[in-house]
C-alpha positions as semicolon CSV with decimal commas, in nm:
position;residue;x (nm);y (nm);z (nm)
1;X;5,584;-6,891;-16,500
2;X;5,809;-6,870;-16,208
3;X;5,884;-7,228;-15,969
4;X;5,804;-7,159;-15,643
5;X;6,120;-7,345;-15,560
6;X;6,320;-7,032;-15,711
7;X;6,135;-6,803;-15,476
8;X;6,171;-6,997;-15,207
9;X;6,429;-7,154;-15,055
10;X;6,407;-7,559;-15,063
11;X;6,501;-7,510;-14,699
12;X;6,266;-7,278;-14,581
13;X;6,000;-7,528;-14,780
14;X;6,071;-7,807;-14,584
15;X;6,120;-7,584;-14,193
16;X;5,744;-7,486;-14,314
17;X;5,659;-7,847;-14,381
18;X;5,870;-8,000;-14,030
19;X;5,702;-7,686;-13,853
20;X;5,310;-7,644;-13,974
21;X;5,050;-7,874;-14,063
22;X;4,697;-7,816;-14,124
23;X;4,480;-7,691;-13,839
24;X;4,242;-7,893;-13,695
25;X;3,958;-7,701;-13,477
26;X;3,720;-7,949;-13,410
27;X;3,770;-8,093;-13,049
28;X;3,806;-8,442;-12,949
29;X;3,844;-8,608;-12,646
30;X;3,875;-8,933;-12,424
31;X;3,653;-9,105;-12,202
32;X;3,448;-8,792;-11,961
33;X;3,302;-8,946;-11,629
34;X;3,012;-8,789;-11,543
35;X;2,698;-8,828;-11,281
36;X;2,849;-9,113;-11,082
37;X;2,609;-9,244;-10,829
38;X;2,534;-9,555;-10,613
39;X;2,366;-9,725;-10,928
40;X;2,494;-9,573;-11,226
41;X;2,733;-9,331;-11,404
42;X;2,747;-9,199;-11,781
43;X;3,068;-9,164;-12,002
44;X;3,107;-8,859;-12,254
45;X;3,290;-8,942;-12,553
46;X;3,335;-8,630;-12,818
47;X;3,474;-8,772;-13,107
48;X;3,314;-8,659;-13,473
49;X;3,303;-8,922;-13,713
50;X;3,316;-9,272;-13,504
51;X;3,075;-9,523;-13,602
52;X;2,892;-9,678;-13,289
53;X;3,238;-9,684;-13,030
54;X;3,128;-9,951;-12,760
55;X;3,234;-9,957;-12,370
56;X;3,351;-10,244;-12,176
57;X;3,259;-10,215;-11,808
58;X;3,482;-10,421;-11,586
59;X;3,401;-10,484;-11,181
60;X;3,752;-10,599;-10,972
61;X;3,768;-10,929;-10,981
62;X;3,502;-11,000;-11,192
63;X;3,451;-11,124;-11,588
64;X;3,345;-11,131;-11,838
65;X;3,301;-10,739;-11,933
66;X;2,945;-10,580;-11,965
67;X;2,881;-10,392;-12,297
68;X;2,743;-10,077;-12,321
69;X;2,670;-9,969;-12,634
70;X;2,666;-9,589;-12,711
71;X;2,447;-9,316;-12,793
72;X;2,391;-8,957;-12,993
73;X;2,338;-8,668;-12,756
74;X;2,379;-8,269;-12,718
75;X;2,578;-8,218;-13,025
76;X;2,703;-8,545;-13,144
77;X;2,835;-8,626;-12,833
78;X;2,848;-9,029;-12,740
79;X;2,694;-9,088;-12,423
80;X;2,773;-9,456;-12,206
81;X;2,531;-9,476;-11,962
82;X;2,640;-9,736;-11,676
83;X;2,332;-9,888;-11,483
84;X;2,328;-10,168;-11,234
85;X;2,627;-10,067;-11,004
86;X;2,692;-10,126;-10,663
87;X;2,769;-9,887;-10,434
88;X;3,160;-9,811;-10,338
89;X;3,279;-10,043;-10,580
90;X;3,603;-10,023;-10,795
91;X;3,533;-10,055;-11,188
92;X;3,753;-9,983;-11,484
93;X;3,647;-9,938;-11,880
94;X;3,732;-9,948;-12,188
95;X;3,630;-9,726;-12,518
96;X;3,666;-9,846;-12,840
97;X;3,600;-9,839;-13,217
98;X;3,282;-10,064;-13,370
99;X;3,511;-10,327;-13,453
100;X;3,704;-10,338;-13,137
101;X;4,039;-10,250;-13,370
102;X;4,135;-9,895;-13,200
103;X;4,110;-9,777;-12,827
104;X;3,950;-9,475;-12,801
105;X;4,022;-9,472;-12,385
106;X;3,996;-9,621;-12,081
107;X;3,953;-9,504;-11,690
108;X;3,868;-9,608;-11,422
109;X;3,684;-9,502;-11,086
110;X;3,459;-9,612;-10,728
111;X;3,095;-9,587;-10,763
112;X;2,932;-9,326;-10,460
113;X;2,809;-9,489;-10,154
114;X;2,467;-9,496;-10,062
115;X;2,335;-9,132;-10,007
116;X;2,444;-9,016;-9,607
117;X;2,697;-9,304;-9,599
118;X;3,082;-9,338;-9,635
119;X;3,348;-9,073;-9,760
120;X;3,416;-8,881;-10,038
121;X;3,737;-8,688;-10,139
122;X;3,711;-8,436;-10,385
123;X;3,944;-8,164;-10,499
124;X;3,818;-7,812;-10,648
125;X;3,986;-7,548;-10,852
126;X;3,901;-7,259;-11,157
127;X;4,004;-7,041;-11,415
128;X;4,205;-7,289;-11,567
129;X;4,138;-7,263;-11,928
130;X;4,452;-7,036;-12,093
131;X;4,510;-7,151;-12,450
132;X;4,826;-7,147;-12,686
133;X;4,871;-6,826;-12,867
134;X;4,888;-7,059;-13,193
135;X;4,521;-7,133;-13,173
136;X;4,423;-6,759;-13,304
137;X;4,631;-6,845;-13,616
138;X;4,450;-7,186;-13,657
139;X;4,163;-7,056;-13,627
140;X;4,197;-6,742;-13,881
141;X;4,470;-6,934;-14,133
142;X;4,360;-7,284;-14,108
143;X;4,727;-7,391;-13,994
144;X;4,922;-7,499;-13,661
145;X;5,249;-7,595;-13,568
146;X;5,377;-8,015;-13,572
147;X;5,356;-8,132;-13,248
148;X;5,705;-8,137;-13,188
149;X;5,643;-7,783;-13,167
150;X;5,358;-7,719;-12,993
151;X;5,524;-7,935;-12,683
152;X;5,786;-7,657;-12,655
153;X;5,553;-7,340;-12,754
154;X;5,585;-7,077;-12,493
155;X;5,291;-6,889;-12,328
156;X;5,129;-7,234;-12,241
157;X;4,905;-7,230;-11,918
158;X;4,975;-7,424;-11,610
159;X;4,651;-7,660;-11,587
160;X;4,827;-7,906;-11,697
161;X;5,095;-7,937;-11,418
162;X;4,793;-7,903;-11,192
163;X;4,545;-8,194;-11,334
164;X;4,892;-8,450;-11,276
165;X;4,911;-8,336;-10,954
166;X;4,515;-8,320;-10,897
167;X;4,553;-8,703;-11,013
168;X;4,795;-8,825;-10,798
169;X;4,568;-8,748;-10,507
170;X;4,310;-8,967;-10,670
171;X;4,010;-8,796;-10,604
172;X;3,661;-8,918;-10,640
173;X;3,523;-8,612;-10,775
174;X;3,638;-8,318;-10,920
175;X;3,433;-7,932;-10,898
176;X;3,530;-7,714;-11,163
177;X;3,495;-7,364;-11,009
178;X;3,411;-7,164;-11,387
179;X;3,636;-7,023;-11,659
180;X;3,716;-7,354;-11,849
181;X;3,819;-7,194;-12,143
182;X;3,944;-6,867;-12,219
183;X;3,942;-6,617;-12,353
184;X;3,565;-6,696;-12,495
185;X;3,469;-7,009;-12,417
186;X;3,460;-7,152;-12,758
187;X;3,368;-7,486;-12,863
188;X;3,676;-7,520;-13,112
189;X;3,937;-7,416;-12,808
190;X;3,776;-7,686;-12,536
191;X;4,083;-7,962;-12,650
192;X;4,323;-7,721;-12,580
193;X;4,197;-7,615;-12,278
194;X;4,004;-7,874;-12,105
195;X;3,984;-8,224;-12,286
196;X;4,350;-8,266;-12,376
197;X;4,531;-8,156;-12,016
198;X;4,280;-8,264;-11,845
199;X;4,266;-8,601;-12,050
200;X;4,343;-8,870;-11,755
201;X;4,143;-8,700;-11,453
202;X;3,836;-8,667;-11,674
203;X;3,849;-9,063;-11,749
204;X;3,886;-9,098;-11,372
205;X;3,694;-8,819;-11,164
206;X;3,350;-8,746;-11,167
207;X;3,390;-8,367;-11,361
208;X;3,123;-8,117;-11,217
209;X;3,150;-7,767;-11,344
210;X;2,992;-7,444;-11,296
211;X;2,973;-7,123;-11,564
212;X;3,235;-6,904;-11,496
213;X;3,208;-6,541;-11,722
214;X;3,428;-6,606;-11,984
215;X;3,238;-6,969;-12,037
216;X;2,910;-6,772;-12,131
217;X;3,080;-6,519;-12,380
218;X;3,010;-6,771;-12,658
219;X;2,614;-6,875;-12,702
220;X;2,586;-6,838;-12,328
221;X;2,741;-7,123;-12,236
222;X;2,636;-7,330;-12,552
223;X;2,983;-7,521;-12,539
224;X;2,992;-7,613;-12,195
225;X;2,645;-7,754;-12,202
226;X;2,806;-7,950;-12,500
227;X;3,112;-8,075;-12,328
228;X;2,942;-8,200;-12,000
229;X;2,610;-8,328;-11,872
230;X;2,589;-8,076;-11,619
231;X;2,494;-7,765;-11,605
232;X;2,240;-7,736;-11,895
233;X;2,111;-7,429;-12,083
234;X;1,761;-7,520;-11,884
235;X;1,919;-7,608;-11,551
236;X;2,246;-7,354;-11,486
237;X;2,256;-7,440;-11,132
238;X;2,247;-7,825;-10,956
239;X;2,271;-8,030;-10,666
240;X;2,372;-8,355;-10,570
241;X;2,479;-8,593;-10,325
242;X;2,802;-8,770;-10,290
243;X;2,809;-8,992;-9,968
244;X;2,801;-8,757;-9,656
245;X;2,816;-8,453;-9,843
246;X;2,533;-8,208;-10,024
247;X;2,684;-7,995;-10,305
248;X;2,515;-7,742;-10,463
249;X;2,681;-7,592;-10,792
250;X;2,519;-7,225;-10,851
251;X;2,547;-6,987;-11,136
252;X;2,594;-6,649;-11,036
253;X;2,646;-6,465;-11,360
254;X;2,379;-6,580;-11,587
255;X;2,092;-6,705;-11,386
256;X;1,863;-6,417;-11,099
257;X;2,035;-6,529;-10,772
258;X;1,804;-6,225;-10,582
259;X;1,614;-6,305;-10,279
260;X;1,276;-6,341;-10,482
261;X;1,436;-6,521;-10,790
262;X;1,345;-6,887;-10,864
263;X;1,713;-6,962;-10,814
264;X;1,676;-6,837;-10,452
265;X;1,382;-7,002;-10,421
266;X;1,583;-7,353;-10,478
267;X;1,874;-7,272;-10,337
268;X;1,709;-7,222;-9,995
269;X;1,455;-7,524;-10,019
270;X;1,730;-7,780;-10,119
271;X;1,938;-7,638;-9,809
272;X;1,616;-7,685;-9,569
273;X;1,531;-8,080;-9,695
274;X;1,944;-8,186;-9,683
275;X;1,979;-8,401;-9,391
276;X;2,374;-8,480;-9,483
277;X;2,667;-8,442;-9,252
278;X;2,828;-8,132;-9,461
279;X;2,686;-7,856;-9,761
280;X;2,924;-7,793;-9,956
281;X;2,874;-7,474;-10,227
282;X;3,034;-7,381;-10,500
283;X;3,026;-7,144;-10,759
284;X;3,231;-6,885;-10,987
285;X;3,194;-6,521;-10,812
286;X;3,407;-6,490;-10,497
287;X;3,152;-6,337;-10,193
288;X;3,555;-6,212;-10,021
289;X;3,849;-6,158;-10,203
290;X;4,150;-5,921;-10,138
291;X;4,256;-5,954;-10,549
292;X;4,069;-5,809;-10,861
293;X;3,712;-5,804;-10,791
294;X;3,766;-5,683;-10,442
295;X;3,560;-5,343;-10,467
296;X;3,280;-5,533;-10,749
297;X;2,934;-5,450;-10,604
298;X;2,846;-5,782;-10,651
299;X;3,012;-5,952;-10,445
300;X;2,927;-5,731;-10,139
301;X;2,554;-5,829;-10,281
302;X;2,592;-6,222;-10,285
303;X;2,803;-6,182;-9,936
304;X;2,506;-5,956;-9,764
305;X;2,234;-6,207;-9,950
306;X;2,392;-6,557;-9,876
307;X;2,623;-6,572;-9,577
308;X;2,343;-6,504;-9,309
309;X;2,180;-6,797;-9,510
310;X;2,418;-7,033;-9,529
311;X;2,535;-7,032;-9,179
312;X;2,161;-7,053;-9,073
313;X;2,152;-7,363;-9,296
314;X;2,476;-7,496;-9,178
315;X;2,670;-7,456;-9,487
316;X;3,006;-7,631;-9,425
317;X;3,243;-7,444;-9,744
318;X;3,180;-7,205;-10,018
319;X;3,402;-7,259;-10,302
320;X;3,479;-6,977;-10,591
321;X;3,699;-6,911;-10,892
322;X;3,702;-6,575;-11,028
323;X;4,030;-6,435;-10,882
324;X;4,330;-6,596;-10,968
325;X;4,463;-6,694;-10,640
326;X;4,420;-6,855;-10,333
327;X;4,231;-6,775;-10,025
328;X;4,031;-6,858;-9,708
329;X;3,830;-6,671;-9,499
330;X;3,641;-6,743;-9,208
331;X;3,346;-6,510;-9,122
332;X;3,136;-6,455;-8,778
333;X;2,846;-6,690;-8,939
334;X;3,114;-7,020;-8,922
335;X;3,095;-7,093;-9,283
336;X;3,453;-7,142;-9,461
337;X;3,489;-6,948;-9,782
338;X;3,749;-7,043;-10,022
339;X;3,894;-6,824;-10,363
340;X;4,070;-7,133;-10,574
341;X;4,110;-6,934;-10,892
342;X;4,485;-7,018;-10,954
343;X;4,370;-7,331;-11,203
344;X;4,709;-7,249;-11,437
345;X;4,572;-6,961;-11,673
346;X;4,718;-6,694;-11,481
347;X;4,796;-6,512;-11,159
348;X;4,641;-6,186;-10,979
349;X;4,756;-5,969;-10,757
350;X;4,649;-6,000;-10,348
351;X;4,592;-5,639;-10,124
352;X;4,572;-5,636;-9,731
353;X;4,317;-5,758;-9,593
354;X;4,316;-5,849;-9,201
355;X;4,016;-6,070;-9,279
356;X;4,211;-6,360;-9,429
357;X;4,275;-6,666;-9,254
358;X;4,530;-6,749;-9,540
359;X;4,676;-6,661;-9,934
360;X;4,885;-6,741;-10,155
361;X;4,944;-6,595;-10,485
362;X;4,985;-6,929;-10,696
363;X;4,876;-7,225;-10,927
364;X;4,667;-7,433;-10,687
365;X;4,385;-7,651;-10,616
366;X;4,228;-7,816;-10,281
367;X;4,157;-8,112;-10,172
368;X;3,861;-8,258;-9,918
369;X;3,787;-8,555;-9,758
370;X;3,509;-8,647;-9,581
371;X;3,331;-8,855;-9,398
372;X;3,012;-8,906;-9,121
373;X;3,206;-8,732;-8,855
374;X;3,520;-8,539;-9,014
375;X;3,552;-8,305;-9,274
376;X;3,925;-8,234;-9,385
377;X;4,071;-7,913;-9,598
378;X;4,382;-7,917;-9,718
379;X;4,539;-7,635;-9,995
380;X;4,819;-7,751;-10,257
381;X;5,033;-7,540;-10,496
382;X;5,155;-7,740;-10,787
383;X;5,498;-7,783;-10,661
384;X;5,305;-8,002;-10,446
385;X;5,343;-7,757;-10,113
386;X;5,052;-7,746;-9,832
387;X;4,968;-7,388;-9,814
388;X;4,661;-7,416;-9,580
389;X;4,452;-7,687;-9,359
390;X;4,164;-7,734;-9,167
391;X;3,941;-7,978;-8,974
392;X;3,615;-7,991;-8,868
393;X;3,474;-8,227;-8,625
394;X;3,116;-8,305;-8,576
């Protein structure tokens, strides 16, 4: 029998062994805030294997901790729900093991005011989800490279330079405008792409997302539904209320958005009963866009369907992903449209258009604060640049 030692080099043995170790695919991931409210909030934990991880709820200035103990949901998923808040109040957590002996994760974050009452500032951004070339070899030879490694791997998407500077802003709430994880929106690729760069702003901002394409390649959505309380496969579009502001999250590629769907239907009854200051909408298609989808017939539909609606209804912004870049435009019906698709997986090209207020072909995200009487845009690239602003007065 030949050693393996004589056909291989001891040397290239051990660059294997400092280089590769077995592949892991099964995601894991910190502390997720979800659902935060006046009252209450919940806190996602995916981590296979733990036996009954506890939460310790701290108020400022207060002790001794409150307990939360854990349970099972959507596909083994721990779920912390916090009950008994009160309303803008700071409160930071911990995550841990049964016995207390390893820290899973902690965040931290401000309860929502009571509905109609004081500010919220929340930042917005999509197609972020580009993962490491190395995760097709995981997944088809059950190996990856050491860490050492994968921190200097080239090809890596940008989401991660964005979530630090998305945190640094310190935003209540975070919408995810689709396309969390490319290119299929598998369950084994959502640490790569969402859980581990996004690791600190998910402990700290309330994480709303809505299906982008790419998320429903894969069971129709079946891992985003896993990852996150909201959207479900039942309920693919949502609304809720965060101080002065309405948001409605709708699903444009896998739910009837026609005038006589059920979607429709919703849509235009939840914009008739909201007595807020602002509406704020958000989903993955773009209604205008100067990149990619420009000439898709689509998007002329949902533009000829919805604007004439939402500036009847006093829509306030319309947030999409889809198209890699950044835009705003500013139609006749007063409602501001926004394309923040440059989340860090990649960039597309942007045509002419004398319809744009403003682009910019780059990684970026926005940010929005408002209150009773002011609503405030502001655009950032992740070199931390202001690319575009507005304010609205009431």
């Amino acid at each position: 029998m030949i050693r393996i030692s004589r056909m291989i080099p001891p040397s290239l043995l051990l660059l294997v062994f400092l280089c590769l170790r077995p592949g892991d695919p099964v995601p894991r991931s910190g502390p997720i805030l979800q659902g935060v409210g006046p009252h209450g909030a919940v806190v996602l934990l995916h981590r296979p294997g733990e036996k009954a991880p506890k939460l310790e709820l701290y108020r400022e200035g207060e002790n001794p901790p409150i307990q939360v103990g854990g349970k099972h949901g959507l596909g083994g998923r721990w779920e912390f729900r916090l009950q008994g808040l009160r309303p803008s109040t700071e409160y930071h957590y911990l995550v841990s093991s049964e016995n207390g002996s390893k820290l899973l994760g902690y965040g931290s974050f401000r309860s929502a005011p009571l509905p109609g009452e004081g500010r919220v500032r929340f930042a917005a951004f999509g197609d972020s989800g580009k993962i490491p070339g190395w995760a097709f070899v995981r997944d088809s030879a059950g190996v990856q490279p050491s860490s050492w490694l994968q921190k200097i791997w080239p090809g890596k998407g940008s989401q991660g330079i964005l979530a630090r500077r998305v945190l640094q802003m310190k935003p209540d709430l975070v919408l995810h405008l689709g396309d969390l994880v490319y290119p299929w929106g598998r369950w084994e690729h959502y640490a790569l792409a969402v859980f581990d760069p996004f690791r600190r702003l998910l402990a700290r901002a309330d994480f709303r997302p809505t299906l982008g394409n790419h998320d429903l390649i894969t069971e129709r959505g079946g891992p985003l539904f896993r990852a996150f309380l909201q959207p479900t496969e039942k309920h693919r579009y949502y609304s809720f209320v965060r101080g002065p502001v309405r948001f409605l999250c709708l699903d444009a590629f896998s739910s009837p958005i026609g005038r006589e769907s059920v979607q429709f239907a919703w849509m235009k009854q939840t914009l008739r009963e909201s007595h807020e200051a602002w509406k704020v909408v958000y989903l993955h298609r773009p209604f205008f866009t100067a990149s990619r989808s420009r000439k898709d017939s689509e998007n002329d539909q949902l533009r000829t369907l919805l604007d004439p609606l939402f500036g009847e209804m006093g829509v306030t912004l319309v947030l999409s992903g889809h198209d890699h870049v950044y835009e705003r435009y500013s139609p006749k019906s007063g409602v501001q449209y926004a394309v923040v698709g440059g989340g860090g997986k990649s960039l597309y090209q942007l045509h002419p258009d004398p319809l744009l207020k403003k682009s910019c072909r780059c990684f970026s995200f926005v940010l929005v604060n408002a209150g009773p009487q002011e609503f405030s845009f502001e655009a950032f690239s992740i070199d931390g640049e202001r690319i575009d602003a507005f304010r609205i007065h009431r």
